[in-house]
C-alpha positions as CSV (number, residue, x, y, z in Angstrom):
1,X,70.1,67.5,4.1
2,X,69.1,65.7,0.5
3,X,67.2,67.8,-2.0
4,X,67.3,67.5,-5.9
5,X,66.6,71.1,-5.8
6,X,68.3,73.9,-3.9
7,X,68.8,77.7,-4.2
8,X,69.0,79.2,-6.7
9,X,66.7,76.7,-8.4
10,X,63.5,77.0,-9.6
11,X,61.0,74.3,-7.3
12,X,58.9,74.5,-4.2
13,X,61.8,72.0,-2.8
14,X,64.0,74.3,-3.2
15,X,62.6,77.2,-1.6
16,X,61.5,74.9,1.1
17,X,65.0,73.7,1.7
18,X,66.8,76.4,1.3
19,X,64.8,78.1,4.2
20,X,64.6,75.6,6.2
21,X,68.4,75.2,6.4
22,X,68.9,78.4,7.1
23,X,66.3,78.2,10.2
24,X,68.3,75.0,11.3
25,X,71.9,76.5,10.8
26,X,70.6,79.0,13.2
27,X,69.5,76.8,15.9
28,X,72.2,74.3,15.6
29,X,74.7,74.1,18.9
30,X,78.2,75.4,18.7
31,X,80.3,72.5,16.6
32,X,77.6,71.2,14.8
33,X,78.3,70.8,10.8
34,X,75.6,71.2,7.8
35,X,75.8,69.3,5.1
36,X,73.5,70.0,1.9
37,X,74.0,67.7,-1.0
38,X,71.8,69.0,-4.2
39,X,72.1,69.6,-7.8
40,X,73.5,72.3,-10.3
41,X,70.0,74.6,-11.4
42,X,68.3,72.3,-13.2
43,X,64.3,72.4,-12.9
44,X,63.9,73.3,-16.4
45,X,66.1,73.0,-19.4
46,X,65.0,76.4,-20.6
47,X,66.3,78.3,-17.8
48,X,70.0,78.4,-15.7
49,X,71.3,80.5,-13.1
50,X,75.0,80.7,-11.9
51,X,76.2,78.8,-8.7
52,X,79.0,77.0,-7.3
53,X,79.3,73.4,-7.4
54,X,80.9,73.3,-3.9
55,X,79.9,76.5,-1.3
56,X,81.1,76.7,2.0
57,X,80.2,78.4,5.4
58,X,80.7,78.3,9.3
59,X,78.9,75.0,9.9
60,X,77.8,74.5,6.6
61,X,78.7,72.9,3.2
62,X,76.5,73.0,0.2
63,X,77.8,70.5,-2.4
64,X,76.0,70.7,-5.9
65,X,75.9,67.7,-8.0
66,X,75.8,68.6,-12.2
67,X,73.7,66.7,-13.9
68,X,73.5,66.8,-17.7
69,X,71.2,68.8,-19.9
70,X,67.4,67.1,-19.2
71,X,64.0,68.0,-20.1
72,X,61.0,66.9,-17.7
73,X,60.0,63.5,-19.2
74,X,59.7,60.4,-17.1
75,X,63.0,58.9,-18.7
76,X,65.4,61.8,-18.3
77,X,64.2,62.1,-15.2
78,X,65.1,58.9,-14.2
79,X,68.7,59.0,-15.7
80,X,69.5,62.4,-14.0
81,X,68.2,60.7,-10.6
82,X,71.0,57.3,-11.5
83,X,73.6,59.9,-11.5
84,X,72.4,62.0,-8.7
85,X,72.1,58.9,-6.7
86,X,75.5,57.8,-7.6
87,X,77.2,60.9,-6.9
88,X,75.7,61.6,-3.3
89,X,76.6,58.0,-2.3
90,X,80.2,58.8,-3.5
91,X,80.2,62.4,-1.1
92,X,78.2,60.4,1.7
93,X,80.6,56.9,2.3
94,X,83.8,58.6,4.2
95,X,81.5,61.0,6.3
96,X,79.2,60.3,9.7
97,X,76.1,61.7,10.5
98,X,73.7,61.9,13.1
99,X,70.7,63.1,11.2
100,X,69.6,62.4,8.2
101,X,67.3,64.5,6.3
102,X,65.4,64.0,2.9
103,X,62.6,65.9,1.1
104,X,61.0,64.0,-1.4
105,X,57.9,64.5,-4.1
106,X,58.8,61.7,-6.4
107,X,59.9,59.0,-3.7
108,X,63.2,58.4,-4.4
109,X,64.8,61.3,-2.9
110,X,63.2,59.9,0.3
111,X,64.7,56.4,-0.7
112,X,67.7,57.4,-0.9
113,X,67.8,59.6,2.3
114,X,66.5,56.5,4.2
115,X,69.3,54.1,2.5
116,X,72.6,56.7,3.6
117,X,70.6,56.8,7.4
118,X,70.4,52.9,7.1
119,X,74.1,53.0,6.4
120,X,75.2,55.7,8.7
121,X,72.9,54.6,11.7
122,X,71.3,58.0,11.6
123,X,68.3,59.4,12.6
124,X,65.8,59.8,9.6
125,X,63.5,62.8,9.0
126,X,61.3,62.4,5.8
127,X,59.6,65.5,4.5
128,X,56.8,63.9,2.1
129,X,55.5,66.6,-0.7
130,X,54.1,64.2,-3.1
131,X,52.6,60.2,-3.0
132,X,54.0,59.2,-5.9
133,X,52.8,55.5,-5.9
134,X,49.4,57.1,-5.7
135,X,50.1,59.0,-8.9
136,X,51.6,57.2,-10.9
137,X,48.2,55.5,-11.9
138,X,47.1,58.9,-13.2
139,X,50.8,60.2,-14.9
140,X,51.9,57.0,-16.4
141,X,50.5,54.9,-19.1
142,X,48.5,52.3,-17.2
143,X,50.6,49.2,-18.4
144,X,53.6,51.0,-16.9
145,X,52.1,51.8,-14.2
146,X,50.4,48.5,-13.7
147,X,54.0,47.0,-14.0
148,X,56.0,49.6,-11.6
149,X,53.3,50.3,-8.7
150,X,54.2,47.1,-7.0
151,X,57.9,47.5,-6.7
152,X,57.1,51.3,-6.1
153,X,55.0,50.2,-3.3
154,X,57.3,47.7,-1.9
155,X,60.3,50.6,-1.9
156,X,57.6,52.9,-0.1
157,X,57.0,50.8,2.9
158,X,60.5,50.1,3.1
159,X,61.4,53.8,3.2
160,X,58.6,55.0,5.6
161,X,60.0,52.6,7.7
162,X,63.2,53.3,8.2
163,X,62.0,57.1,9.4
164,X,61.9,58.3,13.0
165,X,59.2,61.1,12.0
166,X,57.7,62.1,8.9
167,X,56.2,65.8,7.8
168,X,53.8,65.3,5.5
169,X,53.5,69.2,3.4
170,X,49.2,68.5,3.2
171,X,46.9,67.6,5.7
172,X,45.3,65.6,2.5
173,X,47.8,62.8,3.0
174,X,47.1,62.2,6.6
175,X,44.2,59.6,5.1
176,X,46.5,57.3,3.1
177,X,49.3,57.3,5.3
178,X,46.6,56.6,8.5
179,X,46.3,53.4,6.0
180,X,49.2,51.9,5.4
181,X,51.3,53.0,8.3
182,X,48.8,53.7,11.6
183,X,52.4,53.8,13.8
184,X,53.8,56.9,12.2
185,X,54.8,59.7,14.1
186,X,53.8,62.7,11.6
187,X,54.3,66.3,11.6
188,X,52.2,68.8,9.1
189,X,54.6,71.6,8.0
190,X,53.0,73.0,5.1
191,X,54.4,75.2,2.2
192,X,54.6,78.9,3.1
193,X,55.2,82.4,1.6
194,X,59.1,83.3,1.4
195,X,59.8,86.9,2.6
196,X,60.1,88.3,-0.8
197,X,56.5,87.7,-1.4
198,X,55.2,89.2,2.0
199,X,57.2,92.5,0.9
200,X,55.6,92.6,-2.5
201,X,52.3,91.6,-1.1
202,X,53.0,94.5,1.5
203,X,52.9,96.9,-1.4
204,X,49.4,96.2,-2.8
205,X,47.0,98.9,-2.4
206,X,43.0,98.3,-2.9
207,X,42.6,99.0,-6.8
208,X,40.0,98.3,-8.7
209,X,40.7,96.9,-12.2
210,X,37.7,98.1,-14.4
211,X,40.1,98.0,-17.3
212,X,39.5,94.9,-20.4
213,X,40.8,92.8,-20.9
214,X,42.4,91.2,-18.3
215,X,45.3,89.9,-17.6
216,X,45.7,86.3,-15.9
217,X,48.7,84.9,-15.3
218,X,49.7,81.3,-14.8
219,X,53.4,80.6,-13.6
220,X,54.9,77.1,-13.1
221,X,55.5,74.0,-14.2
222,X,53.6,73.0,-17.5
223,X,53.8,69.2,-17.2
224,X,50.7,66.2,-17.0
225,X,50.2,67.2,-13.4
226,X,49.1,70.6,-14.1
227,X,46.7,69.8,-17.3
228,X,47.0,73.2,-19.2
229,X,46.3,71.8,-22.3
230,X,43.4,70.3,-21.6
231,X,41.8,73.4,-20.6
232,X,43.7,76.9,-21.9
233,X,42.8,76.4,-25.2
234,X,38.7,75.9,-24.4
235,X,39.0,78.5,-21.8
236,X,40.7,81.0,-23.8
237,X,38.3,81.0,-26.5
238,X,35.3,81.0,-24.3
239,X,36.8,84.4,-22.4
240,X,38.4,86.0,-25.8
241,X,37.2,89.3,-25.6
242,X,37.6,89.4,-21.8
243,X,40.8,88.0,-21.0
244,X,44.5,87.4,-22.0
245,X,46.5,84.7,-20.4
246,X,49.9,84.9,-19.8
247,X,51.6,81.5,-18.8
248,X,55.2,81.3,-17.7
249,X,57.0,78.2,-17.4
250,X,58.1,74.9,-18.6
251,X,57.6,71.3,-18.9
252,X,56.8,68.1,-20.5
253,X,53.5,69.0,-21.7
254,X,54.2,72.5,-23.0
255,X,54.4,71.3,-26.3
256,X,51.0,69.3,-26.1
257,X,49.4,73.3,-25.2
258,X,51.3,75.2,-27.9
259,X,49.9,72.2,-30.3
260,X,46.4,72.7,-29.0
261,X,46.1,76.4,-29.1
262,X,47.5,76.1,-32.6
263,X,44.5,73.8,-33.6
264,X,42.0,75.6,-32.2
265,X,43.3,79.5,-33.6
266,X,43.6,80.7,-30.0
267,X,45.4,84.5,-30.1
268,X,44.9,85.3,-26.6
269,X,47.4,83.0,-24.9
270,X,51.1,84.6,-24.8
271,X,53.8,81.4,-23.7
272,X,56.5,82.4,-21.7
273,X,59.7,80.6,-20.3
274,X,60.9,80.3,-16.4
275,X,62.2,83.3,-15.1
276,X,63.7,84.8,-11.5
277,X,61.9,84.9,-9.0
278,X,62.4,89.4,-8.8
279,X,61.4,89.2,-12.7
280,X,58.1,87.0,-11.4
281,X,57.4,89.1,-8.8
282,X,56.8,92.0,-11.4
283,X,54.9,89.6,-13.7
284,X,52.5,88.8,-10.8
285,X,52.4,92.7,-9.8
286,X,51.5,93.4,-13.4
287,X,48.4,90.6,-13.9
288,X,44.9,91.3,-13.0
289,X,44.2,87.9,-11.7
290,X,46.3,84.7,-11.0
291,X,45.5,81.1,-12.5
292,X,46.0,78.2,-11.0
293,X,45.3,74.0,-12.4
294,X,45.8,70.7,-11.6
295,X,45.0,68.0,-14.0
296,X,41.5,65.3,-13.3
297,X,43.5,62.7,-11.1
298,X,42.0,61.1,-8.4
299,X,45.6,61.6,-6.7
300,X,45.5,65.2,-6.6
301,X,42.7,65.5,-4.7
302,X,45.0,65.0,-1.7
303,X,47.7,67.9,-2.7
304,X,48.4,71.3,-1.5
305,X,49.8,73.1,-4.3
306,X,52.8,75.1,-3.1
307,X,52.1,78.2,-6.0
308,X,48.8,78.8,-4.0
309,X,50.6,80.5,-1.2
310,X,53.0,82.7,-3.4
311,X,49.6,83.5,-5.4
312,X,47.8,84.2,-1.7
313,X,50.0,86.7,-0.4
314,X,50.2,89.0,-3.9
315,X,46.7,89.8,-2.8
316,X,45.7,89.5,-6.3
317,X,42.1,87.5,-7.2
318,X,43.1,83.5,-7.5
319,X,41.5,81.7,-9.8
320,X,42.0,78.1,-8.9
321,X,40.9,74.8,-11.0
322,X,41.6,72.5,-7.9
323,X,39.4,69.5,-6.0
324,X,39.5,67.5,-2.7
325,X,42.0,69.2,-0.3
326,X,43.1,72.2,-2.2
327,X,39.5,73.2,-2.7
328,X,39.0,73.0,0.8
329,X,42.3,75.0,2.0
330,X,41.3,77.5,-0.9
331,X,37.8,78.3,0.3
332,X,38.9,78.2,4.0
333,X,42.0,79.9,4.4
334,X,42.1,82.7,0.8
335,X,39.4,85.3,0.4
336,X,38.9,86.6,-3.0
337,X,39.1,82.8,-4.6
338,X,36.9,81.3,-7.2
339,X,37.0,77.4,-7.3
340,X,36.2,75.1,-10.6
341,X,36.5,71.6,-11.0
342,X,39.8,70.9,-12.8
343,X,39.4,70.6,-16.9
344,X,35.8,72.2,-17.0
345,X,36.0,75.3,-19.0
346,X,32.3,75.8,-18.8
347,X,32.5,75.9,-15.0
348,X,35.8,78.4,-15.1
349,X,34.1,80.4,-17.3
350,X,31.4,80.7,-14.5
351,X,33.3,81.3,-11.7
352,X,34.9,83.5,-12.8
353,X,31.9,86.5,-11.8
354,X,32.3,85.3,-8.3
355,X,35.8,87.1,-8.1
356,X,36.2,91.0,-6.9
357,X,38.5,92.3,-9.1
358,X,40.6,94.2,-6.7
359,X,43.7,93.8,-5.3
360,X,44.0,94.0,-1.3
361,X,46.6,92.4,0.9
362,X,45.5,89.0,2.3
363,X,47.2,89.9,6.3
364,X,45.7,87.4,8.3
365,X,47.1,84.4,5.7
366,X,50.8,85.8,5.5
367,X,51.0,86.2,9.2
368,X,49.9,82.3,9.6
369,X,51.8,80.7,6.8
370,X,55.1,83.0,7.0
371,X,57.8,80.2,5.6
372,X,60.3,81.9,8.1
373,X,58.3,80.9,10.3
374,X,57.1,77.7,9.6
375,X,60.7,76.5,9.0
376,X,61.8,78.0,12.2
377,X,59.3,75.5,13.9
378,X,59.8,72.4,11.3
379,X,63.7,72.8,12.9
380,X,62.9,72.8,16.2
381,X,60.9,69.4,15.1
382,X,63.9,68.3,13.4
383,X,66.4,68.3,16.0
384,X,64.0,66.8,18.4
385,X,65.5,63.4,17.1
386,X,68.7,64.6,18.5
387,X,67.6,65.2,21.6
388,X,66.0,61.9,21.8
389,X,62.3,63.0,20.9
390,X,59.7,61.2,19.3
């Protein structure tokens, strides 16, 4: 099992994983051995949490791989993954497995995954959260992306490949993957809501918030993907005498939004860093409404942000800057939901009327996008390639 991210760190791979190898553990036959190879917490440089480098239980090993200090930019990123990728080839090349498994937003996790199944003649499962080579036009300067697509293309199609089945975590995918590889077998295991949000979400009671202003929380990472700064500091001046945004997170544009709410004298914008996920919980509890934005990229029309479905199930009013696929699952699947197209603040503003500002538990979506659930059927899917199924 090859994640960057694992318990207790801070990333919807992480939560994912971690879940899901606790559904498989459970399902495994008598004998069968885990093994989990991850990193130290390190999904932001502004926040750590405690955990063992190696921890062991009955059937399962979780090795943790310490990387050194990084912030979010493109080039630590890349150096953290050289020594990630070093480091699980040294713990792979004495060991044998049967299955490999890899989950994968940036590509090279997934690379990797397929590379120690190539060498270990292994079963391959891919869990796809991300296209990168279909974002990279949008994140990276164009002459870097113009000179990296190719090769990022070429180490795509090789990956792919090499995998038995594939789980791709939106349905919005389904379209460029159709293209490019019309003989995959593909599963659709979305993100879901972990336990600790059902319970909280279980405590809401119908309230109507008449008080001003209001509170709107945004919680997350702060890089290009996610655009704040093309849009809080409009936004927030627009709504100044209405609301008071509270964003909590990290990343490698959260300089680029203190800079811009700076220039334009903004006072209504509080900038906090990552926290737990019990200390989130209460910030969620404690907003009136919960923001959500992804930046104008033709690439994320196809995503499914995972936040949506922690947001969902506070029962809280969502308001969502998203297009393509997102804006469909929003409308569809989460009452109480304003959409706007992403980086209009003039739109947002508008929206914004549509939502009731009550809380009231969202049932019907917890009981259909439980994560324990979810993940108990994604490992069922799983070890279907050990029993020889498609």
């Amino acid at each position: 099992m090859l994640s960057f991210y694992y318990h207790p760190d801070l990333s919807a791979g992480s939560f994912r994983t971690t879940a899901l190898v606790k559904a498989l553990t459970e399902k495994l036959p008598k004998g069968a051995h885990v093994d989990v190879i991850t990193t130290l917490p390190n999904r932001y440089s502004t926040f750590s949490s405690e955990a063992p480098e190696l921890e062991t239980h009955p059937g399962l090993e979780i090795y943790r791989i310490r990387l050194s200090s990084h912030k979010s930019g493109m080039a630590d990123q890349s150096r953290a993954f050289i020594h990630f990728a070093k480091e699980v080839k040294r713990c792979v090349w004495s060991r044998q497995y049967d299955l490999v498994y890899a989950t994968s937003s940036r590509l090279m996790t997934a690379t990797l995954g397929a590379w120690i199944a190539r060498q270990h003649k292994a079963k391959l499962y891919l869990d796809i959260r991300d296209i990168f080579v279909d974002t990279i036009n949008d994140v990276l300067p164009r002459p870097l992306a113009l000179l990296t697509k190719p090769l990022l293309s070429l180490l795509e199609r090789w990956t792919i490949k090499q995998a038995d089945k594939v789980n791709l975590v939106s349905k919005g995918f389904k379209s460029y993957f159709d293209a490019r590889y019309p003989y995959l077998q593909c599963s659709f295991f979305t993100n879901g809501v972990d336990v600790e949000f059902i319970e909280a979400g279980a405590r809401v009671n119908a309230e109507n918030l008449a008080r001003m202003p209001l509170t709107v929380l945004y919680a997350g990472n702060m890089g290009e993907g996610q655009g704040l700064h093309t849009i809080i500091p409009d936004l927030a001046m627009r709504m100044r005498e209405r609301v008071i945004f509270r964003l909590i997170g990290d990343g490698s544009r959260k300089s680029s939004l203190q800079a811009a709410l700076q220039k334009a004298g903004v006072d209504n914008v509080e900038l906090l860093p990552p926290m737990r996920r019990d200390q989130l919980i209460q910030a969620y509890q404690a907003a009136d409404v919960l923001f959500l934005h992804l930046n104008d990229y033709d690439a994320f029309k196809n995503v499914l942000p995972s936040k949506l479905f922690e947001y969902a199930a506070m029962g809280k009013p969502i308001w969502a800057g998203v297009t393509g696929y997102a804006a469909e699952f929003v409308r569809s699947e989460i009452n109480n939901a304003a959409v706007f197209h992403p980086c209009d603040a003039v739109e947002a503003q508008k929206v914004f009327s549509k939502l009731s500002l009550v809380d009231a538990p969202r049932t019907e979506f917890i009981d259909k996008f439980s994560r324990t659930r979810l993940m108990q059927v994604m490992a069922d899917d799983l070890l279907s390639l050990m029993r020889g199924g498609a």
